[in-house]
C-alpha positions as CSV (number, residue, x, y, z in Angstrom):
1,X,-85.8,34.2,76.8
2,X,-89.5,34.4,76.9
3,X,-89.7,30.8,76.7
4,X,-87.9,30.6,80.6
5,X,-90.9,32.4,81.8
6,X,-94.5,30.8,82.1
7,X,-98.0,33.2,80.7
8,X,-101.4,31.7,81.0
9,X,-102.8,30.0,78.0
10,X,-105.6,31.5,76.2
11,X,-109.1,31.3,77.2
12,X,-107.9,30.0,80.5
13,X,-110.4,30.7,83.5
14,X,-109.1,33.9,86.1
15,X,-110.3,32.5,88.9
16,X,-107.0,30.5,89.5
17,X,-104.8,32.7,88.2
18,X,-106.4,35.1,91.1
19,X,-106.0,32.4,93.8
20,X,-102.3,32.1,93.1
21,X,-101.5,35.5,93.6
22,X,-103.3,35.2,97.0
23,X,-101.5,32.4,98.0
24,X,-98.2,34.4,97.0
25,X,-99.1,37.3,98.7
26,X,-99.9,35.3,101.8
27,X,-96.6,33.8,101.3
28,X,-94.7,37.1,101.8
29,X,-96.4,38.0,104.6
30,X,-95.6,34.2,106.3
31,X,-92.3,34.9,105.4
32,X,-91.4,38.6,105.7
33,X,-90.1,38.7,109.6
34,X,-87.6,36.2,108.9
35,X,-86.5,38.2,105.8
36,X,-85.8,40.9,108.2
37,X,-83.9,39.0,110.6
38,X,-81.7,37.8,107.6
39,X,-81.1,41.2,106.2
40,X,-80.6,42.9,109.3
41,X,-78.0,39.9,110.1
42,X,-76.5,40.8,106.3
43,X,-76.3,44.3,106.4
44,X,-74.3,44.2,109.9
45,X,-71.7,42.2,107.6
46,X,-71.2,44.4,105.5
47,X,-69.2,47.8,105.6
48,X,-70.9,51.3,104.6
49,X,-70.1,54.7,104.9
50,X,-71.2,58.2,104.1
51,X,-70.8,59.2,100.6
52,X,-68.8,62.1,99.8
53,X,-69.5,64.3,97.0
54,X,-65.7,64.5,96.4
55,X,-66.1,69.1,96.2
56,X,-66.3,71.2,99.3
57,X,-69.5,71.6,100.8
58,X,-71.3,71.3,104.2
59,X,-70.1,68.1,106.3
60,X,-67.4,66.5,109.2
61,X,-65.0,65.1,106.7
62,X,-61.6,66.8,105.8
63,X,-61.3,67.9,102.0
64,X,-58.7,70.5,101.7
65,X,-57.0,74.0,103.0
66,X,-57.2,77.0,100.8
67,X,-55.8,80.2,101.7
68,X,-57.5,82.8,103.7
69,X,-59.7,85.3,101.3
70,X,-60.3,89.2,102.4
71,X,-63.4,89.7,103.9
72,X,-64.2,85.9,105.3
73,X,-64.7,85.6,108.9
74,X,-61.2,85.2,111.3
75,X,-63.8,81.8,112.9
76,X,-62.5,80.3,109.7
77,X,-59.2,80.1,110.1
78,X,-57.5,77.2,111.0
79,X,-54.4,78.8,113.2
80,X,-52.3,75.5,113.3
81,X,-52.0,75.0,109.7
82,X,-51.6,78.6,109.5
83,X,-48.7,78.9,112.1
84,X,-46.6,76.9,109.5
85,X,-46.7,79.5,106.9
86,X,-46.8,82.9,105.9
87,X,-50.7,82.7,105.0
88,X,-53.8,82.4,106.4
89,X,-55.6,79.0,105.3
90,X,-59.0,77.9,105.9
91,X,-59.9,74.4,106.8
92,X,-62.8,73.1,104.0
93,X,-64.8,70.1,104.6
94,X,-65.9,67.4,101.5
95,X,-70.0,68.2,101.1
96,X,-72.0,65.4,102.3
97,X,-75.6,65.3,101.2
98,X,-77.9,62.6,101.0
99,X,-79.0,60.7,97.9
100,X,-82.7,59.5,97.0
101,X,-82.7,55.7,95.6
102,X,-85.4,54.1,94.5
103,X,-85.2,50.3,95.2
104,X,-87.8,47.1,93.9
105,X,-87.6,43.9,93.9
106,X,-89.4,41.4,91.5
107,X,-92.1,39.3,93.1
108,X,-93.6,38.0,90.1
109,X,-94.2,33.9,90.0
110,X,-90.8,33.5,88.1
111,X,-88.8,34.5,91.0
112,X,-90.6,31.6,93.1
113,X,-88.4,29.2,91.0
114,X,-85.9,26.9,93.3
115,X,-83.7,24.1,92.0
116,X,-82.5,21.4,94.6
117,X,-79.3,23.4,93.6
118,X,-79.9,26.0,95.9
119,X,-82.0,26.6,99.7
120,X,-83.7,29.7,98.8
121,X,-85.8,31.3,96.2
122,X,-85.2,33.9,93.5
123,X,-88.0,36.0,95.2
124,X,-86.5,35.6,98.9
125,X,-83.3,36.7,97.5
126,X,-84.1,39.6,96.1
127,X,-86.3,40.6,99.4
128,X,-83.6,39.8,101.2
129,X,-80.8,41.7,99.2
130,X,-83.5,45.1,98.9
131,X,-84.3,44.9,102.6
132,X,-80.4,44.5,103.2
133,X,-79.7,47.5,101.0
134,X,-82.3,49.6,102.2
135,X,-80.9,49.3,105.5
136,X,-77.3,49.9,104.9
137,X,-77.8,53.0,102.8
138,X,-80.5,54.8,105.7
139,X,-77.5,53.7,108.1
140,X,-75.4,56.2,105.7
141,X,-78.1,58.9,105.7
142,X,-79.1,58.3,102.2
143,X,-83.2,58.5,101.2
144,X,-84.8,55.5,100.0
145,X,-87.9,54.7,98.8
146,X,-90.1,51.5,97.4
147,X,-90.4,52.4,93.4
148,X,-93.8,53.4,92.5
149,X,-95.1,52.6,96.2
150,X,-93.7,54.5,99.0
151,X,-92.1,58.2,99.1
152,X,-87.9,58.5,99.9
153,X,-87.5,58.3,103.5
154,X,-84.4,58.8,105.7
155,X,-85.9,57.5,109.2
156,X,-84.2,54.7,110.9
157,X,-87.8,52.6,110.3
158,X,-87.4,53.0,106.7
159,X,-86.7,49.1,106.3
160,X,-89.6,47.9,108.1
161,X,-91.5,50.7,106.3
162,X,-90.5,49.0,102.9
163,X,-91.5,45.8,104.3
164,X,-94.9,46.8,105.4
165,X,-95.5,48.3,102.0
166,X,-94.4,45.0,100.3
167,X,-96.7,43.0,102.7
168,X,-99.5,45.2,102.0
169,X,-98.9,45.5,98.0
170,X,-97.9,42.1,97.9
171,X,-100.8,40.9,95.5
172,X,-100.0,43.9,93.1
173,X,-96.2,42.8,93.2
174,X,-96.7,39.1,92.4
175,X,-99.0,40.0,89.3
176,X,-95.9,41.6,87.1
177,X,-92.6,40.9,86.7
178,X,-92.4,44.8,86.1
179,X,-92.0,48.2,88.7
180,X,-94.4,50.8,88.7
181,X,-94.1,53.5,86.1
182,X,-93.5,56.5,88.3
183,X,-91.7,60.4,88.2
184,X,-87.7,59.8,89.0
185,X,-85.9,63.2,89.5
186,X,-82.8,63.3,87.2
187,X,-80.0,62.6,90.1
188,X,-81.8,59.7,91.7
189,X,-80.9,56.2,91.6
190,X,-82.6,52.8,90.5
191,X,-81.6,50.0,92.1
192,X,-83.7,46.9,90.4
193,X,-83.3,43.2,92.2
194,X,-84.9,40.7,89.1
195,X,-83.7,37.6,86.9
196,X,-84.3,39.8,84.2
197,X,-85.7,36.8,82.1
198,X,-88.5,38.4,80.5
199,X,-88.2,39.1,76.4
200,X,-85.4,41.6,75.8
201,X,-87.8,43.7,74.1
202,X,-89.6,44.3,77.4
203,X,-86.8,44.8,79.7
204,X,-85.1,47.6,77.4
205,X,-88.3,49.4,77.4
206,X,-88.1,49.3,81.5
207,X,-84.7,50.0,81.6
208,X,-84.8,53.1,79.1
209,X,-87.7,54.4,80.4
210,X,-86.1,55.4,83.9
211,X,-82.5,56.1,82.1
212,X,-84.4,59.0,79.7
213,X,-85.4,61.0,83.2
214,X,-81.9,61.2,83.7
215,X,-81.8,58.3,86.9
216,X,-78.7,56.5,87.4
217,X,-79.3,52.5,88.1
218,X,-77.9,49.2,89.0
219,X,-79.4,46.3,87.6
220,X,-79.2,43.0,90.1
221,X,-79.7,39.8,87.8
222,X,-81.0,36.8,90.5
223,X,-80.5,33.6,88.9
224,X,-80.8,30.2,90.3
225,X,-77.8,27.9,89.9
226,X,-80.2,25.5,87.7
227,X,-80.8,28.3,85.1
228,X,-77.5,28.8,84.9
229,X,-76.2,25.3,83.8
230,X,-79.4,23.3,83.1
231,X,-78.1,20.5,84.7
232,X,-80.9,17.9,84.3
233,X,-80.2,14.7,82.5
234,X,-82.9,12.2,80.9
235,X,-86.3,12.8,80.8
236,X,-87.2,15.6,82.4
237,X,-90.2,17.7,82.9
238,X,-90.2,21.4,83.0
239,X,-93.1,23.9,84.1
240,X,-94.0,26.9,83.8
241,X,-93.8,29.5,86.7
242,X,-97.7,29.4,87.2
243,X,-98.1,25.9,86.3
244,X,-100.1,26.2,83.7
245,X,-97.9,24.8,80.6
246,X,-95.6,21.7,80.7
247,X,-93.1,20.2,78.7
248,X,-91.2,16.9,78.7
249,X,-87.7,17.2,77.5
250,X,-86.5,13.3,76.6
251,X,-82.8,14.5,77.1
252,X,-82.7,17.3,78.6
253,X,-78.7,17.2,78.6
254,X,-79.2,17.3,74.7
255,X,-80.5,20.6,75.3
256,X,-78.0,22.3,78.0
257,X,-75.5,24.1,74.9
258,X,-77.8,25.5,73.0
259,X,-79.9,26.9,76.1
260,X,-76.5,28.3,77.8
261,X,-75.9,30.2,74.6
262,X,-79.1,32.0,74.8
263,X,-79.1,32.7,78.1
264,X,-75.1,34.5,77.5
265,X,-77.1,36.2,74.6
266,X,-79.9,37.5,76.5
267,X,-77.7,38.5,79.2
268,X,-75.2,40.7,76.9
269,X,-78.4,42.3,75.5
270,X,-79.4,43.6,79.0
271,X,-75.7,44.7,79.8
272,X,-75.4,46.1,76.7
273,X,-78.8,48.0,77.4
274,X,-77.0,48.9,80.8
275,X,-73.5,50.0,79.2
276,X,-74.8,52.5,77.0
277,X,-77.3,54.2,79.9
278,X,-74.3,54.2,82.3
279,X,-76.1,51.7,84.7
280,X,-74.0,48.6,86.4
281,X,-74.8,45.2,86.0
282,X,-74.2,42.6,88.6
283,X,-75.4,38.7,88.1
284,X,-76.1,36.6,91.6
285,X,-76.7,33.0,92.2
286,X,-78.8,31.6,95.3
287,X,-76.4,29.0,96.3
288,X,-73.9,32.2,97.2
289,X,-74.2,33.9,100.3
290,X,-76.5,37.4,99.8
291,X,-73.5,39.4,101.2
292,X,-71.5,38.8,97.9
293,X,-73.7,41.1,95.8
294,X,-74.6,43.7,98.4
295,X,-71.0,44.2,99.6
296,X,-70.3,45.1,95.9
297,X,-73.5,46.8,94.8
298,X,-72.4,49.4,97.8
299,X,-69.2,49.5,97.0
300,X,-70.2,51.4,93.9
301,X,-72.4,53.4,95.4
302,X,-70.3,54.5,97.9
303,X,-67.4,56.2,95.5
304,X,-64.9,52.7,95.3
305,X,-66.1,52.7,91.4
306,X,-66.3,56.0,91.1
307,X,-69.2,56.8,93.1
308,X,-73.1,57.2,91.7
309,X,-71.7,58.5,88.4
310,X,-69.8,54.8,87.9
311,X,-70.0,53.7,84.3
312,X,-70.7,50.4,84.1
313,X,-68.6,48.1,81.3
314,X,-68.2,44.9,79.9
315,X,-66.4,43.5,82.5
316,X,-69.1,44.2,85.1
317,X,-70.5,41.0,84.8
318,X,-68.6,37.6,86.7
319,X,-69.6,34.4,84.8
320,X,-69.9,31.9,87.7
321,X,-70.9,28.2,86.6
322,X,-71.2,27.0,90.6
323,X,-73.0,24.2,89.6
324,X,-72.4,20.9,87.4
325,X,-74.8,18.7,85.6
326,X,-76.2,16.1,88.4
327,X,-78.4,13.1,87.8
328,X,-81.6,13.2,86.5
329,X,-84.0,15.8,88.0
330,X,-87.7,17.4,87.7
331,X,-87.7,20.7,86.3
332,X,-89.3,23.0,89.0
């Protein structure tokens, strides 16, 4: 798919590759306290509680009785359960600890892309549905952290800490559509918010790198309805994400089956990538509300799929064509 995504030509001045990211990083900072607002409003949609560590452990939450063992303290006891029967038992609780997940979102000019399709951007998605996140799972007690930028928190002002780092790293961000190599202890988890549209070569060696120190991860594709179904007709022009390069298709409908079969291909490479490291894989389109994915990326986390050890498999990924070919258009 490296053909979806724009690079600058050759021998091309950096001055107004520089520019652009400014005017992108101003952009997120225009736009960040209405992100907020919108993933404040999405996370109080959406259900989440405390995950259990299914074993019995420090907590409030009920897990089992056992019977009474010599030499443990008569505090344990619980009498009613023990009034039933000729034993002593004890009353053990499920052991709830909190997790450290390490959450980016790509910023890079590719997620700028929207189609008259949709109302949003890829890149204001994926802010929206890591801000979202972040403040769901600090709701649940978990730790989270920005990857590569900010250390795992668990206070309540961990969201707008996120968001302060983005605004203030926001050049950085918009220069690469990859995270920050950093140090991931072996039980984290990765939770990655991209289209995912770079060569396949590149996003395996992203992907791997964090699955060989033992993380756990959930891949969110972000696609706009357009890429989805190419539905231009005519003569169309496409450019790149930076505007640099152009290219005018003369039907572009003559092209929609063969680019919907590479896209399918590219895709089952990165959930086949995602299979065999254990790692989910969840595709989103703008035109649907943000609640969609986030309701089901937490649902895995919290223990539905079988918690943060859920194996991710072929079935993980809904194909959802939400848009059909429309009159002729201008390739954005």
């Amino acid at each position: 798919m490296a053909g979806l995504k724009g690079q600058r030509p050759t021998g091309s001045p950096e001055r107004p590759g520089v520019l652009a990211l400014e005017r992108e990083a101003v952009g997120i900072v225009d736009r960040m306290p209405e992100l907020l607002m919108e993933a404040d409003r999405i996370a109080s949609t959406v259900a989440h509680g405390i995950h259990g560590r299914r074993r019995a452990g420090p907590g409030e939450t009920f897990w089992q009785f056992r019977q009474y063992q010599q030499g443990e303290g008569a505090q344990l006891v619980d009498w009613r359960r023990s009034a039933s029967s000729d034993h002593l038992f004890v009353r053990e609780r499920e052991w709830e600890a909190a997790h450290t997940l390490y959450l980016w979102p790509n910023m890079s000019s590719s997620m700028e892309f929207k189609s008259h399709l949709s109302a949003t951007t890829k890149a204001d998605r994926a802010l929206v549905l890591m801000l979202g996140a972040t403040e769901l799972l600090v709701r649940g007690g978990e730790r989270v952290a920005l990857l590569g930028l900010t250390q795992p928190t668990a206070s309540r002002r961990a969201t707008q800490k996120l968001a302060e780092a983005l605004v203030m790293n926001a050049d950085t961000l918009a220069a690469t559509s990859e995270p920050a190599v950093t140090r991931l202890s072996r039980f984290s988890t990765v939770i990655l918010f991209s289209d995912f549209l770079d060569p396949i070569e590149k996003v395996r060696e992203t992907i791997e790198s964090m699955g060989a120190a033992g993380a756990n991860g959930h891949l969110v594709q972000i696609l706009d309805p357009a890429e989805e179904t190419l539905p231009y007709q005519g003569r169309t022009e496409f450019l790149s994400p930076d505007g640099s390069q152009r290219w005018i298709a003369d039907r572009a409908e003559s092209l929609r089956e063969r680019y919907r079969a590479r896209l399918l291909a590219h895709r089952a490479a990165i959930q086949d990538i995602a299979h065999r490291l254990g790692w989910s894989f969840l595709v989103h389109h703008t035109d649907r509300p943000a609640s969609e994915p986030l309701l089901s990326l937490l649902m895995r986390l919290d223990g539905s799929h079988g918690g943060y050890r859920w194996m991710g498999n072929s079935s993980d990924v809904t194909e959802r064509n939400t848009a059909k070919p429309t009159d002729a258009g201008r390739g954005e």
